[in-house]
C-alpha angles and dihedrals in degrees: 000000000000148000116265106263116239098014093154100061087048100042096065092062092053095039093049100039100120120204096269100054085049090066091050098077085057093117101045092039081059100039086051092051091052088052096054092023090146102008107058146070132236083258089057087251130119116274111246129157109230115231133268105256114220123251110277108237092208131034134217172103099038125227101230120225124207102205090197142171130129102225118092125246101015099129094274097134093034094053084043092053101040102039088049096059093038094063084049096060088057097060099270113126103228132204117206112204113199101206098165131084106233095068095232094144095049101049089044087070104042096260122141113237097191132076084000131107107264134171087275093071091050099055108041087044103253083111117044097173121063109198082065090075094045116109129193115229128199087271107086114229089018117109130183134204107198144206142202135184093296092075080068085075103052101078085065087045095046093044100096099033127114121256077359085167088059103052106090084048090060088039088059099038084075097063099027094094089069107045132057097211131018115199119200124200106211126195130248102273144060097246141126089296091044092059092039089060093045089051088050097050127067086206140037118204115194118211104202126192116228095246139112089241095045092059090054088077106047089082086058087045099052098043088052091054088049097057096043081055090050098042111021125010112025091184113063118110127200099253100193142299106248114209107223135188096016126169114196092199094077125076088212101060092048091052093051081052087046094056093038098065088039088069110037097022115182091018096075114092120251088223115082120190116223134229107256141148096226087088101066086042084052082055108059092042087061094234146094123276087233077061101037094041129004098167096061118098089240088060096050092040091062097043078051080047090056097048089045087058093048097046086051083053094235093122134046 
């Protein structure tokens, strides 16, 4: 898999598509819904349900997924939460990282953040083994590695440290072996946990709300994975942008799609993740929503989500 090729002559049209252009499109976005009413997908491509991947008979090394954008509340913990335990229903054993500091990730899943080993302790040295910090959740064969409001710290202690991009990839090196996939969480920046995260991962996946200001910082995004690529990790591939909390009632929602896969093509992911209120309910109930409620679309949608990600290949 590869980076989309010139990104940067695409990007500036759907960063600076203001709200306005965006309603412009309004008759051909219609007159294309009318044309694949039935037959196609939110993406303007054919439905089609990925196929269930058979149980893996052995497990490692992981292939290690950065979920990263720098704007807030875009779907990145829940992705994080809910793919995560939809690769593990079918058979992957799957790794959770909680690299922000709120903690989101970790008390999504039940986990206590606090008196407890986290991800801070690894990578500022108070910690030297890793598998000390990993916790098991209510979901089997997915582990989690949380956080709490001390990782905000560690970019000031890191600061100074030599190769300190590299250090949450040597942290992980020491667990990949026994895990398929690795999920990290990462916060909301572009900062030195941010990069730390990209060197570690050998793919980045984008959750992207479907909303005009989500779309202004995917050209940031996308400069400050090319440079990690140039400087610091050669390896790591663009896995998808996911679309989340879509609603396909709204024209707008649809237009900011639209430009989206205008731009990145066959990078953006067939799946798209709904708007719904179950999440927050999953939340508090400290689960999954493939747990909480697996009936629910956006359940479905993220063990589509999963399959999608196997059949890429960017997961085992």
């Amino acid at each position: 898999m590869t980076a989309p090729r010139d990104t940067s002559a695409v990007l500036p049209d759907v960063a600076e598509t203001s709200p306005a252009r965006l309603s412009n499109s309004k008759n051909s976005n219609s007159n294309n819904s009318d044309k694949s009413a039935g037959k196609l997908g939110p993406t303007g491509k054919p439905l089609r349900d990925f196929p269930e991947p058979p149980h893996l008979k052995s497990h490692g090394p992981a292939r290690i997924i950065a979920l990263c954008n720098q704007k807030g509340g875009v779907g990145k913990t829940t992705t994080t939460i809910n793919l995560g335990a939809s690769l593990a229903a079918y058979g992957r054993r799957v790794l959770a990282v909680d690299f922000d500091p709120q903690g989101a990730l970790s008390a999504g899943l039940g986990v206590q953040t606090h008196d407890v080993p986290n991800i801070y302790d690894l990578l500022i040295g108070n910690l030297k083994d890793a598998k000390q910090a990993i916790v098991e959740t209510g979901v089997p064969d997915l582990h989690v590695i949380p956080a709490n409001i001390d990782l905000s710290a560690a970019e000031v202690h890191l600061v100074n440290e030599v190769a300190r991009e590299q250090i949450l990839a040597r942290v992980l090196r020491q667990v990949a072996d026994d895990y398929d996939v690795i999920l990290i969480d990462c916060q909301p920046s572009l900062g030195l946990l941010t990069v730390n995260a990209l060197t570690a991962a050998h793919g980045v996946l984008i959750p992207l709300e479907a909303e005009y200001f989500a779309l202004r910082g995917v050209a940031l995004l996308i400069e400050t994975i090319d440079k990690v690529r140039d400087r610091l990790n050669p390896a790591i591939e663009l896995d998808g942008i996911l679309t989340t909390m879509f609603d396909s009632r709204t024209l707008h929602a649809r237009e900011v799609l639209e430009r989206v896969v205008e731009a990145f093509d066959e990078k953006v992911l067939e799946t798209v993740i709904g708007r719904t209120v179950k999440f927050p309910d999953a939340s508090v109930a400290g689960a999954p929503i493939t747990e909480f409620a697996p009936e629910h679309a956006a359940a479905k949608a993220y063990k589509q989500l999963a399959r999608e990600l196997i059949f890429r290949g960017a997961a085992a």
